[in-house]
C-alpha positions, -999 to 999 in steps of 0.1 A, spaced: -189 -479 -473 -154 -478 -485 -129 -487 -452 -95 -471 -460 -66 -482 -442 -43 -462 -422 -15 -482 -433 -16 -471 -471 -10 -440 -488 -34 -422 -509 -23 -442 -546 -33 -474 -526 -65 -460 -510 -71 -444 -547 -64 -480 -564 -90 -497 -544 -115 -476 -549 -110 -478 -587 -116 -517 -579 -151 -511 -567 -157 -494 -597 -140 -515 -621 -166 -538 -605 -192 -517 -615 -206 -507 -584 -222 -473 -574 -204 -453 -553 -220 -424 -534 -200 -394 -525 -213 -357 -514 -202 -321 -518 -181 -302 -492 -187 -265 -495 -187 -250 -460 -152 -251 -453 -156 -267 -418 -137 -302 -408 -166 -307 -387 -194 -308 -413 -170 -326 -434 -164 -352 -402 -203 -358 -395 -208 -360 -437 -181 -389 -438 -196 -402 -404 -229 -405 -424 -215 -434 -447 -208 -418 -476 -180 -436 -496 -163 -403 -511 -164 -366 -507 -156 -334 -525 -141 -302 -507 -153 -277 -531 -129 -249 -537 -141 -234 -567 -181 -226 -550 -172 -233 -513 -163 -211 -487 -131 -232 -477 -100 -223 -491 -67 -241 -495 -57 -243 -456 -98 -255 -449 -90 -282 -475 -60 -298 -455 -78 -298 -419 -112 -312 -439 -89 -341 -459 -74 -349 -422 -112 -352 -408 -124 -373 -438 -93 -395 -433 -102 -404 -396 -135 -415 -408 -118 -436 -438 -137 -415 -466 -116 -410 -495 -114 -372 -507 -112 -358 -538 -106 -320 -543 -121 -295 -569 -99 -268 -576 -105 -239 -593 -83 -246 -627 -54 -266 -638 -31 -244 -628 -4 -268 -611 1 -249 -578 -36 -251 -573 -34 -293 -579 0 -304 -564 -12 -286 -532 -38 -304 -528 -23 -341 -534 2 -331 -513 -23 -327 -484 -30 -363 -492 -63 -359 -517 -73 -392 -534 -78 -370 -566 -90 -335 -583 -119 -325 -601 -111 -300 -627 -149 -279 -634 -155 -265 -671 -131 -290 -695 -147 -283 -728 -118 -299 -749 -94 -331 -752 -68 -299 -750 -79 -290 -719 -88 -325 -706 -48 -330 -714 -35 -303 -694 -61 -314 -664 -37 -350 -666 -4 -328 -668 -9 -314 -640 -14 -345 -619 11 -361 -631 51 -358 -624 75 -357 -649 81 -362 -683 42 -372 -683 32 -344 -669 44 -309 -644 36 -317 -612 65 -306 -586 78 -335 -565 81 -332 -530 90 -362 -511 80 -349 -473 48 -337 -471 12 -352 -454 8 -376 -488 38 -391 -483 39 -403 -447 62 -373 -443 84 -390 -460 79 -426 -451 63 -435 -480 80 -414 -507 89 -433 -531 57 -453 -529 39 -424 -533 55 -413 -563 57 -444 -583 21 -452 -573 8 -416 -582 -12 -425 -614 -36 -442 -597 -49 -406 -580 -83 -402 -599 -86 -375 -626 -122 -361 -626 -134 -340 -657 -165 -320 -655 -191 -320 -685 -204 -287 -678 -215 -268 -709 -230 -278 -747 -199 -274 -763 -183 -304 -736 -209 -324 -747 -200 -319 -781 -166 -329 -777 -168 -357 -749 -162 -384 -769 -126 -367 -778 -122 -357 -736 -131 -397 -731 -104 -402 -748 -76 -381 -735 -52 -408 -719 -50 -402 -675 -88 -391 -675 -105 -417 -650 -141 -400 -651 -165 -378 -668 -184 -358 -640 -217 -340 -651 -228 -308 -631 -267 -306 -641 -271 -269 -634 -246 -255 -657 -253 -279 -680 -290 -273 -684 -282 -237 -677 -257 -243 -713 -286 -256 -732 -313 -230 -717 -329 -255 -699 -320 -241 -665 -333 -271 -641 -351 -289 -663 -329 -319 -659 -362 -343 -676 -358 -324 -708 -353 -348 -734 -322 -330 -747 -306 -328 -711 -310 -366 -707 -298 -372 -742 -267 -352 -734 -263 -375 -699 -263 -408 -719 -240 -394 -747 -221 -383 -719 -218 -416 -701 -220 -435 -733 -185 -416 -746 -169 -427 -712 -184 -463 -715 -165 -467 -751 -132 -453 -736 -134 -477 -708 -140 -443 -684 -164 -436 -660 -191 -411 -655 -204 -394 -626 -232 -368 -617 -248 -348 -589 -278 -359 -583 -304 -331 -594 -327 -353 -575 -318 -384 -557 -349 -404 -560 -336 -406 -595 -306 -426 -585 -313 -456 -600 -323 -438 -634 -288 -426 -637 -272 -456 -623 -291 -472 -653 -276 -441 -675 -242 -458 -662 -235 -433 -642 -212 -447 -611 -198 -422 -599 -229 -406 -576 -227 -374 -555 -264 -364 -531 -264 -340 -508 -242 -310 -498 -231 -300 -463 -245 -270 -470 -279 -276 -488 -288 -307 -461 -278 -278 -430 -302 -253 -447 -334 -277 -455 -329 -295 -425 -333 -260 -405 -360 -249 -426 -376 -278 -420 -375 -278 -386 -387 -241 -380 -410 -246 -402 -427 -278 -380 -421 -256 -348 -437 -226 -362 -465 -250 -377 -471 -266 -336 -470 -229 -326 -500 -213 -341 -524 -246 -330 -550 -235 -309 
């Protein structure tokens, strides 16, 4: 489990978990979609290395995000945010609440891979706003820190559709984009292959995928459509490993349990 220290900022949190990568291992992250700091407290409690507040399917909205970043920090789980565009408001909010990094869903092109990067970045390299007293930077404590260290906040792509596929060799390459992130229902929804994530031309688009990320020294992560597959997609290349929604494990896990009680119920 990645330990984050209270003592850094979010660019030095970010920086070492690029270092695990770099290393090549697997980290394992989850999906936030409920909104709540307490689901988002016991998902981080769990073990999980990273999670994702979703904004663009989740309930949660901007004001959720900040109280759910503030419960995945006591439990030293680095957060990463997906917002619903590259619209800078929508990002620089969310650093500023101290996020670790963004997903940015749907980039289909280097163009818009390039204005994912400009909008996590300050100026001239990019249009973030700065704003040196906010929850990222200590309140101020660690401004300057926080600014100069910025680039190391992770920039997550998603590979969501046949034509990102088609160009993700040209998105790998966009300088500032950290990782290639597949979501395996749009993208087999794209090819007409809705959940049929062992159809040959779904896997072949993973290991392009992961292979175009590979050759830009990028990484690539998925959600696991199924997590006893883990190690296939770790052997993909795939690193960057999401399982398991607050939501989804909440509903099964009730099911589940009705189901058994109803089951005991109707014995003689």
């Amino acid at each position: 489990m990645t330990m984050l220290s209270l003592e850094l900022g979010p660019p030095e949190e970010a920086e070492a978990f690029r270092a695990r990568l770099a290393r090549g291992e697997a980290v394992v992250g989850c999906f936030l979609s409920l909104g709540s700091s307490l689901t988002a407290e016991v998902m981080a409690a769990a073990g999980y290395d990273w999670a994702l507040i979703d904004l663009e399917h989740g309930a949660g909205d901007e004001r959720d995000a900040l109280a759910q970043i503030q419960a995945l920090a006591i439990r030293r789980c680095l957060t990463l945010v997906r917002v619903e565009s590259t619209v800078r408001q929508r990002v620089h909010r969310v650093l500023d609440y101290g996020a670790h990094g963004v997903m940015f869903p749907r980039i289909e092109t280097p163009e818009e891979a390039q204005a994912a990067v400009a909008a996590m970045r300050y100026p001239p390299a990019g249009v973030r706003g700065v704003a040196l007293s906010n929850r990222a930077t200590a309140y101020g404590a660690r401004s300057r820190s926080y600014v100069e260290g910025s680039t190391a906040l992770l920039t997550v792509v998603q590979i969501e559709s046949t034509r990102a596929v088609e160009n993700c060799e040209a998105i790998a390459e966009v300088e500032g984009v950290d990782a290639l992130f597949i979501g395996p229902a749009d993208l087999s929804h794209s090819m007409g292959r809705l959940g049929s994530f062992d159809d040959p031309d779904f896997v072949a688009a993973l290991g392009r995928t992961a292979q175009a990320a590979a050759s830009h020294g990028k990484w690539s992560g998925i959600l696991l459509p199924n997590p006893a597959d883990v190690r296939k997609y770790f052997h993909l290349g795939f690193r960057l490993i999401a399982a398991g929604s607050d939501a989804a494990l909440l509903s099964n896990a009730a099911g589940a349990l009705v189901k058994s009680l109803r089951h005991e119920l109707a014995q003689p």
